[in-house]
DRENROTOR-893665 format. One record per residue (C-alpha): y, z, x. Coordinates in steps of 0.25 Angstrom, whole numbers, padded with zeros to 4 digits, always signed. Last residue first. Example, Ala and Ser with C-alpha at 12.3 -4.5 7.8 and 13.67 -1.06 7.14 Angstrom:
2
-0004+0029+0055 -0018+0031+0049 
This chain:
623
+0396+0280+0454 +0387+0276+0441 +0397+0271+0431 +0387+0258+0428 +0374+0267+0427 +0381+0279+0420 +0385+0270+0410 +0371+0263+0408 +0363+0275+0408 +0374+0282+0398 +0372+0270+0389 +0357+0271+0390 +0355+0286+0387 +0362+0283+0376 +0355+0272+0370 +0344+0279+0371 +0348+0290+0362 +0352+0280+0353 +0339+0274+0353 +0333+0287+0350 +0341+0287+0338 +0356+0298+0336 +0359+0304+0325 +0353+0317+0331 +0367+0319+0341 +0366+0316+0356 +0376+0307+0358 +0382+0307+0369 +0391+0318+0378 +0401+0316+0390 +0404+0327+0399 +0411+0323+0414 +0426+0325+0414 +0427+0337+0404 +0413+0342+0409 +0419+0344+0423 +0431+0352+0419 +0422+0362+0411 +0415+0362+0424 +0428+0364+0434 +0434+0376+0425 +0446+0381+0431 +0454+0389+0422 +0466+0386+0416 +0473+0399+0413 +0477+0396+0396 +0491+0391+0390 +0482+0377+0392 +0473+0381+0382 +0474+0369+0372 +0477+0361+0382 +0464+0361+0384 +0459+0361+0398 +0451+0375+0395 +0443+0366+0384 +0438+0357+0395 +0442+0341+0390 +0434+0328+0388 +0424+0339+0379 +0414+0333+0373 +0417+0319+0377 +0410+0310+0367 +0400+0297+0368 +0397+0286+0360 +0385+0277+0364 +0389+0262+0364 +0390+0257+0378 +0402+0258+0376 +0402+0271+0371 +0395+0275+0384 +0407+0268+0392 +0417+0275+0387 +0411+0288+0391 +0409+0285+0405 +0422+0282+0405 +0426+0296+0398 +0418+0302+0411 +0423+0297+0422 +0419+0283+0430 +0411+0279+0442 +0401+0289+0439 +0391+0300+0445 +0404+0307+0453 +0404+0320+0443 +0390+0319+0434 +0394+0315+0420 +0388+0324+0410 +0381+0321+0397 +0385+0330+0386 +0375+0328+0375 +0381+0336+0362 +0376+0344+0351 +0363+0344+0360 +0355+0356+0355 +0351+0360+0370 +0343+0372+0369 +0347+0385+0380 +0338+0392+0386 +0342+0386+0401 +0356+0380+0401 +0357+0365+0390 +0359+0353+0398 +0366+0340+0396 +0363+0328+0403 +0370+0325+0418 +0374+0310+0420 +0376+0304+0435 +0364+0298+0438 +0356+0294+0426 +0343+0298+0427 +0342+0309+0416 +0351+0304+0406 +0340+0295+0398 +0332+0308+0398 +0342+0318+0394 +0347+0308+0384 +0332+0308+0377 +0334+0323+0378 +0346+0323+0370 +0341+0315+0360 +0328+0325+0358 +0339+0336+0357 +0347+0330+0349 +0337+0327+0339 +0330+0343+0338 +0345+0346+0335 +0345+0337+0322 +0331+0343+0319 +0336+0357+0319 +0348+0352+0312 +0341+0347+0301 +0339+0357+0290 +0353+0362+0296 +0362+0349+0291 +0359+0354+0277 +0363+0368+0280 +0375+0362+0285 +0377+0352+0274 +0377+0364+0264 +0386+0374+0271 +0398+0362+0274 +0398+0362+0258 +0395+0376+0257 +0408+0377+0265 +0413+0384+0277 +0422+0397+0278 +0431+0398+0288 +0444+0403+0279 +0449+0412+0291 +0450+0428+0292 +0460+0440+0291 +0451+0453+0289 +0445+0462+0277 +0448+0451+0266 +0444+0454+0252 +0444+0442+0243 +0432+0441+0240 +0423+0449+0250 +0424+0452+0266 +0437+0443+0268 +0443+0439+0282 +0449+0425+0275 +0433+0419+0274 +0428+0417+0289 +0433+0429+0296 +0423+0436+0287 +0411+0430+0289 +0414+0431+0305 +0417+0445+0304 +0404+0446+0295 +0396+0439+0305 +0402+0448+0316 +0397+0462+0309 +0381+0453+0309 +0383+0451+0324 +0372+0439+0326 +0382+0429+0325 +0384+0414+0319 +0396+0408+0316 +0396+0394+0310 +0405+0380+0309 +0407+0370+0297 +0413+0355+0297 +0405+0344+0291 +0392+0354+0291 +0386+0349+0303 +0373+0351+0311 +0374+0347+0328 +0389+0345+0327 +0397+0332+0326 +0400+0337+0310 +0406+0351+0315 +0396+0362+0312 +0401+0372+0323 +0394+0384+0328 +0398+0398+0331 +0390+0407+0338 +0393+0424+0339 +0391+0436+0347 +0381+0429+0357 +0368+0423+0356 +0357+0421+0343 +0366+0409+0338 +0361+0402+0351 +0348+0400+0344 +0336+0405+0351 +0325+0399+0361 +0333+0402+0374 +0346+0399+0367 +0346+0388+0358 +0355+0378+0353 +0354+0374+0336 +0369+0373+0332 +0375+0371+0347 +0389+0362+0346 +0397+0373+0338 +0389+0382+0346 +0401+0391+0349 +0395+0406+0355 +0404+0418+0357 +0399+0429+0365 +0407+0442+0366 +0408+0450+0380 +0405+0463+0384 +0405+0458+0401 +0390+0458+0403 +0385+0456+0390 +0394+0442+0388 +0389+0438+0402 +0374+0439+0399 +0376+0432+0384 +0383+0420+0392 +0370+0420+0403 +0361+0422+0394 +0369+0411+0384 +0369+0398+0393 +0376+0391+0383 +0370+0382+0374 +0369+0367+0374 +0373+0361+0360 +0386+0354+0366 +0391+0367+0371 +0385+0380+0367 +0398+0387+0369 +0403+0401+0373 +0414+0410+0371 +0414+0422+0378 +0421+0436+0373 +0428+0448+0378 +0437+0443+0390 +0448+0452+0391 +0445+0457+0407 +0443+0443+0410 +0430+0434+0412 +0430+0424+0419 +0419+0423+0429 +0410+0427+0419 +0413+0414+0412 +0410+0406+0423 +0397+0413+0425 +0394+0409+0410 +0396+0395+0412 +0400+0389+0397 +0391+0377+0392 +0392+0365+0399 +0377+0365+0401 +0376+0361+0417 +0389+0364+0422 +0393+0378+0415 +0405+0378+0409 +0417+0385+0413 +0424+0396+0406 +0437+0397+0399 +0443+0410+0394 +0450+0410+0381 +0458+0418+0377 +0459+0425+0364 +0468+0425+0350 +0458+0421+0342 +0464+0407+0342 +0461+0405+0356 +0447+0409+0356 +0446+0399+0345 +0453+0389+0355 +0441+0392+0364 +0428+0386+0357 +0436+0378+0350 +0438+0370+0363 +0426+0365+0363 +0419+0368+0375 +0419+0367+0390 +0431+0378+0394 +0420+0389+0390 +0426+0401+0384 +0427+0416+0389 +0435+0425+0377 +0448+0431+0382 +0454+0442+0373 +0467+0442+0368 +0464+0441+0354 +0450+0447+0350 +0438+0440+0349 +0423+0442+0344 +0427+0444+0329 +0437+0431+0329 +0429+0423+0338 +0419+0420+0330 +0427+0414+0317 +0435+0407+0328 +0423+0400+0332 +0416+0398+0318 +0430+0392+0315 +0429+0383+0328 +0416+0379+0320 +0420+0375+0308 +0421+0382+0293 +0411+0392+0294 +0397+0398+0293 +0394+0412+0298 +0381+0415+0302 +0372+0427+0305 +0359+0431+0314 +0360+0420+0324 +0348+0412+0329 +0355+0398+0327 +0345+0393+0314 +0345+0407+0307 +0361+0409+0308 +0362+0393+0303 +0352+0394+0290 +0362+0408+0286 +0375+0401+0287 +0370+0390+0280 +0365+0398+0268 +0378+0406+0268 +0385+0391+0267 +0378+0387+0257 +0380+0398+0248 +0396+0398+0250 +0407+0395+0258 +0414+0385+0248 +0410+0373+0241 +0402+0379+0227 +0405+0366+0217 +0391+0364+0218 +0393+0350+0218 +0399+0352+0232 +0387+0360+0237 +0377+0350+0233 +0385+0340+0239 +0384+0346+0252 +0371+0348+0251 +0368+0332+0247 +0376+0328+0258 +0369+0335+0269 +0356+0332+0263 +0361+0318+0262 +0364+0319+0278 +0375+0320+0285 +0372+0317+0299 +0386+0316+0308 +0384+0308+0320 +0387+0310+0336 +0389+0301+0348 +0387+0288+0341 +0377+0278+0349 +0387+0264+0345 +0380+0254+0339 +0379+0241+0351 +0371+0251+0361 +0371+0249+0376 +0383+0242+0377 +0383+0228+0383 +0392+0226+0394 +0408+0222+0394 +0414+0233+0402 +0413+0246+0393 +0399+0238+0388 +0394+0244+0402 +0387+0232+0411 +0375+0237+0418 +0366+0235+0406 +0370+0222+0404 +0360+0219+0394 +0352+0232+0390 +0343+0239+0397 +0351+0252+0400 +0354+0256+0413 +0346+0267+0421 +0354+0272+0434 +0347+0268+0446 +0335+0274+0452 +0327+0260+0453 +0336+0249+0456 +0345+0242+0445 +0343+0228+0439 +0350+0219+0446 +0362+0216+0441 +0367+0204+0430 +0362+0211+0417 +0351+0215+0407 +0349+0200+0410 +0346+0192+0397 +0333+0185+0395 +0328+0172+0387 +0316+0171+0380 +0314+0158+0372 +0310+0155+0360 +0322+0149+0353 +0330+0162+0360 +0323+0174+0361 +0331+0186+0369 +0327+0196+0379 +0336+0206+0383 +0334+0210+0400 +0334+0224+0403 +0320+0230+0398 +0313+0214+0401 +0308+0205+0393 +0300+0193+0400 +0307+0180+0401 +0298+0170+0395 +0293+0157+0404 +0289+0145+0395 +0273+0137+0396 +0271+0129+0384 +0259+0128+0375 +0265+0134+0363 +0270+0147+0371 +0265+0152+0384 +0271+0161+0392 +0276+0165+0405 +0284+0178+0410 +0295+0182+0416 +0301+0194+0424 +0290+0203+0428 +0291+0198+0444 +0279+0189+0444 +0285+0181+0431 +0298+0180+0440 +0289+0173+0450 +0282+0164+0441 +0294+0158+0435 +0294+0146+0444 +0280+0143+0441 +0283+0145+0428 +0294+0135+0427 +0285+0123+0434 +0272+0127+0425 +0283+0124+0412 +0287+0110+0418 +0272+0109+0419 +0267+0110+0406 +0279+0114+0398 +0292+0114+0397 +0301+0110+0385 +0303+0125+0380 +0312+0127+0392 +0311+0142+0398 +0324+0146+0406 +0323+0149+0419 +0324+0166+0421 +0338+0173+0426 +0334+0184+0419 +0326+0190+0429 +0341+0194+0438 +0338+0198+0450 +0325+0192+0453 +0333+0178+0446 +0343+0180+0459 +0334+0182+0470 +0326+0169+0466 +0339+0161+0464 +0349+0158+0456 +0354+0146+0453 +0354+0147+0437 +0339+0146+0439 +0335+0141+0453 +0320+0141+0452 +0316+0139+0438 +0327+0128+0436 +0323+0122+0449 +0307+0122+0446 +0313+0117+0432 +0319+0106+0438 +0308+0101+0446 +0299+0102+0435 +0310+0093+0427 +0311+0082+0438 +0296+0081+0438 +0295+0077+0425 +0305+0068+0427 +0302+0060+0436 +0296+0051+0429 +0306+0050+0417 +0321+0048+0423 +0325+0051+0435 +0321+0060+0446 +0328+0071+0447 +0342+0071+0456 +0343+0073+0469 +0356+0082+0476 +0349+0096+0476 +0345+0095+0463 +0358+0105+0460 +0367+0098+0467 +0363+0084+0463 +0362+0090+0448 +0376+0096+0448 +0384+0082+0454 +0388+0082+0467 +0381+0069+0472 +0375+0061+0459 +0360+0065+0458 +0349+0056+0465 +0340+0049+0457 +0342+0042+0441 +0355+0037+0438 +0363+0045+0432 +0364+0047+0415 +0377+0045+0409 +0388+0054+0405 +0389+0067+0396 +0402+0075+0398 +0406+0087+0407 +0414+0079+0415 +0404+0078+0428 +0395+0069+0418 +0385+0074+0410 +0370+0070+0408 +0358+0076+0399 +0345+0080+0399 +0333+0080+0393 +0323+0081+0402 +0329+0088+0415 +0332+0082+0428 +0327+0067+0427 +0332+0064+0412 +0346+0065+0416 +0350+0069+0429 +0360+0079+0425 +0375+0080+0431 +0381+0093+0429 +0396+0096+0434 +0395+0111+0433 +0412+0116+0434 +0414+0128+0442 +0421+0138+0436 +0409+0147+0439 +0404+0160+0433 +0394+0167+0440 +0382+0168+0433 +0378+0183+0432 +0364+0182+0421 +0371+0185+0409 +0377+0170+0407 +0362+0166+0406 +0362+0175+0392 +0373+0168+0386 +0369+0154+0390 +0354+0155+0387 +0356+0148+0374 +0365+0139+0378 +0354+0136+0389 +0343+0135+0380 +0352+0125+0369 +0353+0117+0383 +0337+0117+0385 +0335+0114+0370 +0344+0103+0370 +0339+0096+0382 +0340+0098+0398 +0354+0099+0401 +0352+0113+0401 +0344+0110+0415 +0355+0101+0418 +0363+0113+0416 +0357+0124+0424 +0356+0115+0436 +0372+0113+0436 +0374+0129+0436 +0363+0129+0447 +0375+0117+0454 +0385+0126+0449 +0380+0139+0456 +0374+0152+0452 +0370+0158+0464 +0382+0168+0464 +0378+0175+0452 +0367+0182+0460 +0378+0188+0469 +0382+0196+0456 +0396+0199+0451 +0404+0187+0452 +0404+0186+0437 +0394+0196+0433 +0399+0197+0417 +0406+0182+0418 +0392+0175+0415 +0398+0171+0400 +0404+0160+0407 +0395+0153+0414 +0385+0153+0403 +0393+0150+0393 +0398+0138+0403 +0383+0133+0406 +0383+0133+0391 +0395+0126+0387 +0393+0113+0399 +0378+0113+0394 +0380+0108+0381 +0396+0104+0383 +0390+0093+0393 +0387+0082+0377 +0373+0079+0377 +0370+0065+0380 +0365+0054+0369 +0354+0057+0360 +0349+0043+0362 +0342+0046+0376 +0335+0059+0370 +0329+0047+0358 +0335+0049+0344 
């Protein structure tokens, strides 16, 4: 059947995607200058051009979806099209002011009012065949140099908005379009090739513009409707609509959610567990001697003391070091076992700020309250940092004090080249399953006092020294050669487990680094980071928005994150029958802490991906 047989196109072809187009544009409605330029007679242009043939239309339904992207402003205005037939663009077709097909117009001037007399400045193409050659150059050189009617400064500012490339050009139709996209070619933005004898104009790929291959052509996506940001201004991630955060209707960074910690259970954990329960021997036994011994040797203390949890290994440490009524200086930034163990031995806690930088307890506040029944210091090695233990182990000589160290969070931390086990009266440890190494539930109590491991030894079992003779009242704290077996399984990899964290955490280091506003962790001088947790901190002022917003919008943007603590121990209402010091740190942190994921589980691109969320956050928060 000849093209004139086919009979006319029905207007929904074009009328539905110039409205797709139009519609889906709604993310910078009104919101750029740039958009301002799109007008219904360029609108008009844009759909005798898709007029031009099947291929060309099926192109522009195609390219709907990823034309809407590039800020048209949407308009209610109604496009009343009127092609010139064969004399504008080969092919095409005509419709009448209803939307419908109707007959072809004589050839010559354009009807007054109509879209093509607008748009061809009032004269229509040449009609029919010998002109048309001409005609369609002309075209083009309009297509190339007024796409989508925006102008030069407009396509510098946004690369994507390139002419499309038709298939049917060649010879010098195709010269035409690559003399009009000789200039973007200079600026790194397009490129020519040949393929098959033909001439066509690729978009090249760019780190924020998706490329996409649609029936052999390439066709770009804007990263999104702004410029691009100046030199010195916060990194964002290349990604579609980087600037837009997926809390308000952008693209997140990651689709699978980064999780903030995982458990790792191996089949050699498994496989030690069972072999303990087909043993039938469950109880404190072998195992758990042998993983009391393997822990002493790896944390630098002399002796060790498995037990049931690690607020039990607090109490089981505070018992002999404590007496009731004493007051015992505690840090206001940890966990609040840390203090209500003080509380259930029958002493007061004393609460103590933390130090800006490490957020570990600040020995010079601690000094500075100090009473005349204080006999002991509580310290803890928050979020795998250690305290700043000279200076804690210096205050403790000088006033004849005690020195209690909880490192549930800081199995494997170093001081100046040795375990922190090595320091202080005693160091308990936590093997809750979030924890650096895990035995489901378990904790630990290490000493270098051998007459205070036997206290602790037996405080743990009912007070008892042999079967059944009980020299002193005591708990049931024991742990199980079950929880035993897994944790000395989960020991022939800690050190490796450890090593990972630490190589993650200075891969956040780095993508932290030059973004205003966000303060990494740090350990204090001659202590080693072992990164239970990866506190970033908020600098005061450096955002439009608080803390637990921050947060939500890093989850999604897909990277889980935690508050650790949303609350300073002393504000507990736990201790409210206790002076309510003034602790501005501690206060601090509780506002502006926020920790990510750290753990080994995690893949370099995970790590990555972190670093790129909290880039893209604090860009769009930025004050």
């Amino acid at each position: 059947m000849s093209r004139r047989a086919r009979g006319p196109v029905s207007s929904p072809t074009v009328t539905v995607a110039i409205a797709v187009w139009l519609r889906t544009s709604s993310v910078a409605r009104g919101s750029d200058p740039a958009a301002r330029s799109v007008t219904p007679s360029a609108i008009a242009r844009l759909a005798t051009w898709a007029g031009s043939g099947s291929s060309a239309r099926a192109r522009l339904e195609r390219n709907s979806m990823s034309a809407s992207r590039c800020c048209l402003r949407p308009t209610r205005r109604r496009v009343v099209m009127r092609s010139a037939g064969r004399s504008a663009c080969r092919g095409s077709r005509v419709f009448n002011r209803s939307g419908g097909p109707g007959p072809r117009p004589a050839a010559g001037r354009a009807r007054p009012g109509t879209a093509a007399s607008r748009s061809h400045g009032g004269r229509a193409a040449r009609a029919p065949r010998r002109g048309a050659a001409r005609a369609r150059r002309r075209w083009n050189r309009r297509a190339c140099g007024g796409w989508i009617g925006c102008g030069r400064a407009t396509r510098a500012r946004f690369p994507c908005l390139t002419p499309p490339c038709d298939p049917r050009l060649s010879g010098r139709r195709a010269a035409d379009l690559g003399g009009q996209a000789r200039g973007a070619r200079r600026a790194g933005r397009s490129t020519p090739v040949v393929r098959a004898g033909r001439r066509e104009h690729r978009v090249r790929e760019r780190p924020d513009v998706l490329s996409h291959r649609s029936g052999g052509a390439v066709r770009s996506i804007p990263a999104c409707a702004r410029p691009r940001p100046a030199p010195g201004d916060p990194p964002t991630m290349p990604t579609a609509a980087s600037d837009l955060l997926a809390l308000e209707g952008g693209t997140p960074v990651s689709a699978e959610p980064v999780p903030m910690v995982r458990v790792e259970i191996t089949d050699a954990d498994v496989d030690a567990a069972v072999a303990v329960l087909r043993s039938g021997m469950l109880a404190q036994g072998g195992r758990a001697a042998a993983f009391e011994e393997r822990f002493a040797a790896m944390t630098g203390a002399a002796h060790a003391a498995a037990c049931a949890n690690g607020t039990c290994a607090l109490s089981l440490a505070y018992h002999p070091l404590i007496e009731p009524g004493d007051d015992v200086l505690c840090p206001a930034w940890t966990y609040i076992a840390t203090a209500s163990m003080i509380v259930a031995r029958g002493a007061r806690p004393v609460f103590c700020d933390a130090d800006p930088e490490t957020y570990t307890l600040d020995p010079a506040d601690a000094e500075r309250r100090i009473t005349p029944n204080t006999t002991a210091i509580a310290v803890t090695h928050l979020y795998g940092a250690p305290a700043n233990i000279d200076a804690v182990q210096a205050l403790a000589a000088r006033r004849g004090l005690r020195v209690i160290y909880d490192a549930a969070q800081a199995h494997l931390a170093t001081w100046r080249g040795e375990g922190v086990g090595a320091f202080g009266d005693a160091v308990t440890y936590s093997f809750y399953p979030t924890k650096n190494i895990t035995t489901g539930e378990g904790g630990m109590v290490t000493t270098n006092d051998a007459d205070l491991d036997r206290a602790v030894r037996r405080l743990r079992s009912h007070g008892e020294t042999r079967k059944y003779l009980h020299e002193s009242i005591g708990f049931n704290y024991r742990m199980t050669d079950v929880e035993a077996a897994i944790g000395l399984s989960q020991l022939d990899r800690l050190g490796e487990a450890t090593e990972r964290r630490r190589a993650n955490a200075r891969a956040l280091d780095r993508a932290i680094e030059p973004i205003p506003g966000l303060i990494a962790p740090r350990a204090p001088l001659g202590g080693e980071h072992v990164y239970h947790l990866y506190a970033v901190r908020l600098e005061a002022g450096a955002f439009r928005v608080d803390r637990d917003r921050f947060a939500e919008a890093l989850r999604a943007e897909g990277v889980q994150c935690a508050v650790h603590y949303p609350r300073s121990t002393h504000r507990q209402p736990a201790f409210g029958d206790l002076p309510q010091a003034d602790l501005p740190v501690a206060d601090r942190l509780a506002r502006t802490l926020l920790c990510v994921p750290v753990h080994p589980g995690l893949t370099d691109r995970q790590v990555a991906i972190v670093g790129e969320a909290l880039a893209k956050v604090a860009a769009a928060y930025a004050a």
